[in-house]
N, C-alpha and C positions, 0 to 999 in steps of 0.2 A: 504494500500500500504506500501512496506516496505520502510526504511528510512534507511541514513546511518547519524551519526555524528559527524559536522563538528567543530574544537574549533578555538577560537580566547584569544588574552592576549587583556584584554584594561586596561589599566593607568589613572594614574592622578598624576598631580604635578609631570614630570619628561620631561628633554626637551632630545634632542639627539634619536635614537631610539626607546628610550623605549616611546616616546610621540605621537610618530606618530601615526598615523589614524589605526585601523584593525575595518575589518571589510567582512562577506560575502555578496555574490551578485549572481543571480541568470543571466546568460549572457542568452538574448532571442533574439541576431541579432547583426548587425553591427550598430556603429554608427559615423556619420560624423566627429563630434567636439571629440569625446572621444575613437575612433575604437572600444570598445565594448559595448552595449544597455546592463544596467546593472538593475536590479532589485532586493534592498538590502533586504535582506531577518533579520528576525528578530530574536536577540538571548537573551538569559536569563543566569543569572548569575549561574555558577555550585554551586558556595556556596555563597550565598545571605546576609549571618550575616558577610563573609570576604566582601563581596563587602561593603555593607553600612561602615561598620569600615573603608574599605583603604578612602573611600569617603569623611567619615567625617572626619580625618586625613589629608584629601589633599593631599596624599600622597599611592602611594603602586600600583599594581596592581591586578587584581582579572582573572579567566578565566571563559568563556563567551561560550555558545553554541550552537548551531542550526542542528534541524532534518531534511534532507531538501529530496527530492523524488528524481526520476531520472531527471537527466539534465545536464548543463552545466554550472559550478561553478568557480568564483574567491574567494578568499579567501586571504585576506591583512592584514595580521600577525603582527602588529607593522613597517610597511611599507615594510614589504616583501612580494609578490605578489606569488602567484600558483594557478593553471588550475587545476579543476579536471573531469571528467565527470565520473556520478553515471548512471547506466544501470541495468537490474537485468542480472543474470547470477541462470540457474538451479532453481527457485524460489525465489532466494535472491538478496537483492540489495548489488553491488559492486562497489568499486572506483577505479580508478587508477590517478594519477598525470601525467599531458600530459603537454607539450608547449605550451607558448603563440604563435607561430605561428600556430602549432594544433589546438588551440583557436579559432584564429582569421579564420582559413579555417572553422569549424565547423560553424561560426557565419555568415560566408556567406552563406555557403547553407545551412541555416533555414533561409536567406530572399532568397533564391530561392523560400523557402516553402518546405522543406525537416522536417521531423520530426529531435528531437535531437538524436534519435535513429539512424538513416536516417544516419543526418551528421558523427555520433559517427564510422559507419561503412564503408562510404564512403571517409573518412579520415584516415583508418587506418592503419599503415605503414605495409607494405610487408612483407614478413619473406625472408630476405635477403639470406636466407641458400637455396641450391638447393637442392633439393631432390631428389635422384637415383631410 
């Protein structure tokens, strides 16, 4: 299956910003306590010999990455949040950046039991232009 990839910055030793939490997440529903059912998907350092270095240093940041399938993704950048949903398009898998309120409607109808596809299409905004 194809993949698209997703990157994240992670830190250490740095408050403000640059400290906060990133991290992907794979959204499979709604949920009560947090409005989105999150399932963090797991990433690997793009260059492994800077990661252990900024680590052992206590200091620095490194970037961080994840292959992920089609679905419906968060993605929290050093505390900045984005939507995206990955679908194939022509044989290829593709992304686009949607709203969290696109989001959160997607993540309802997959607890109706819609496929993410399903929701991907059934939330898709209009083409506001009329056509003659």
């Amino acid at each position: 299956m194809e993949t698209i990839t997703l990157k994240i910055t992670k830190s250490v030793g740095y408050s403000g910003k640059g400290g906060r939490k990133s991290y992907i997440a794979k959204i499979t529903g709604s949920d009560d306590t947090y409005i989105l059912r999150r399932e963090f998907v797991g990433t690997e350092a793009v260059d492994r010999a800077d990661m252990f270095k900024r680590r052992r240093k206590g200091k620095g940041s490194w970037v961080e990455a994840a292959a992920v399938e089609c679905g419906l993704y968060e993605r929290q950048n050093c505390g900045e949040r984005s939507h995206y949903v990955v679908w194939m398009k022509d044989g290829k898998a593709v992304s686009s950046v949607i709203t969290e309120d696109r989001a959160i409607e997607m993540a309802l109808k997959m607890d109706e039991g819609l496929t993410c596809e399903e929701a991907r299409l059934a939330t898709k905004p209009q083409d506001s232009a009329t056509k003659l």
